[in-house]
N, C-alpha and C positions, 0 to 999 in steps of 0.2 A: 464259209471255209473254201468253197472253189474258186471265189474272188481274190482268195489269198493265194491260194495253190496257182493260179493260173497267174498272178501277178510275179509270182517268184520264178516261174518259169521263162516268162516274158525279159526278168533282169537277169537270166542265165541261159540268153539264147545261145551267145557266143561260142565259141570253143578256143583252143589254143592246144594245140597237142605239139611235146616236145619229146625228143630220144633224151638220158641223161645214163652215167654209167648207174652200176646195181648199188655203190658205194652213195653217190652223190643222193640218189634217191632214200636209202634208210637214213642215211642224217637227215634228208626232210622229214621223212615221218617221225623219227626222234624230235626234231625239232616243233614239228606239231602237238608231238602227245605234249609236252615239258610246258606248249604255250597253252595248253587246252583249247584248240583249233581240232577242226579236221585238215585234214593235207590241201586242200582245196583252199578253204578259208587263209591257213597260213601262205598256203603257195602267193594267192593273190593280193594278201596284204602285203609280203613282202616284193614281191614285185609291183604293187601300184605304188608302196616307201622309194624304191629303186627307182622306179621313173620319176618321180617326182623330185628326189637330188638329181637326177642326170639334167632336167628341165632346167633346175634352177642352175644348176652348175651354168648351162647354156643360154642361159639371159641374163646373170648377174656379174658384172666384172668387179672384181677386190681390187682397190689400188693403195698402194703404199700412202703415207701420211704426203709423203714427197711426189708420188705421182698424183695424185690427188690434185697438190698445189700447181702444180705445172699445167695439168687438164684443164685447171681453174682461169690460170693467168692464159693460155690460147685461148680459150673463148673470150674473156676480157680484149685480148688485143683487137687494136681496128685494124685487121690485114685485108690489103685487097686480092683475089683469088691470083696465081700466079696463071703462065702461060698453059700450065700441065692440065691445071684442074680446070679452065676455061674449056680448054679442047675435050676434057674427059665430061663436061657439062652440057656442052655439044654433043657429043655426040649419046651423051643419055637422054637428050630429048627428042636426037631425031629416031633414035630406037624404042623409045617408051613413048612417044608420043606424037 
């Protein structure tokens, strides 16, 4: 049992403390009792849901049926780089590299 205890402690080193008004905070604990959570558990699941749309919001782009095809036919095209992106190539390698 102290293998346990000390293990759950270990996955709840962290902390996060935030201010919230008197309002925002009883709607969480309403919203805990109704999910049968504690305030904690709920707090946390819903903010690990919350970052985890924010994330994906932040690496997936949606594109129309129509940009889609458009996206499709530039990469199909054989374009050779213009004068803009030649010099912005240059000068990302003599800065990265």
């Amino acid at each position: 049992m102290a293998v346990a205890k000390s293990k759950k402690r270990s996955i709840r080193a962290a902390r996060l403390d935030i201010r919230l008004n008197i309002e925002a905070k009883e709607k969480i604990e309403q919203a805990a009792v109704v999910s049968h959570q504690s305030v904690t558990d709920f707090v946390v699941t819903s903010l690990l849901r919350a970052s985890e749309e924010a994330l994906q919001r932040q690496q997936v782009i949606l594109l129309t049926n129509r940009d889609r095809d458009l996206f499709l036919a530039a990469l199909e095209e054989d374009a050779s780089p213009n004068r803009h992106l030649r010099k912005a190539a240059e000068r990302f390698k003599r800065h990265y590299q």
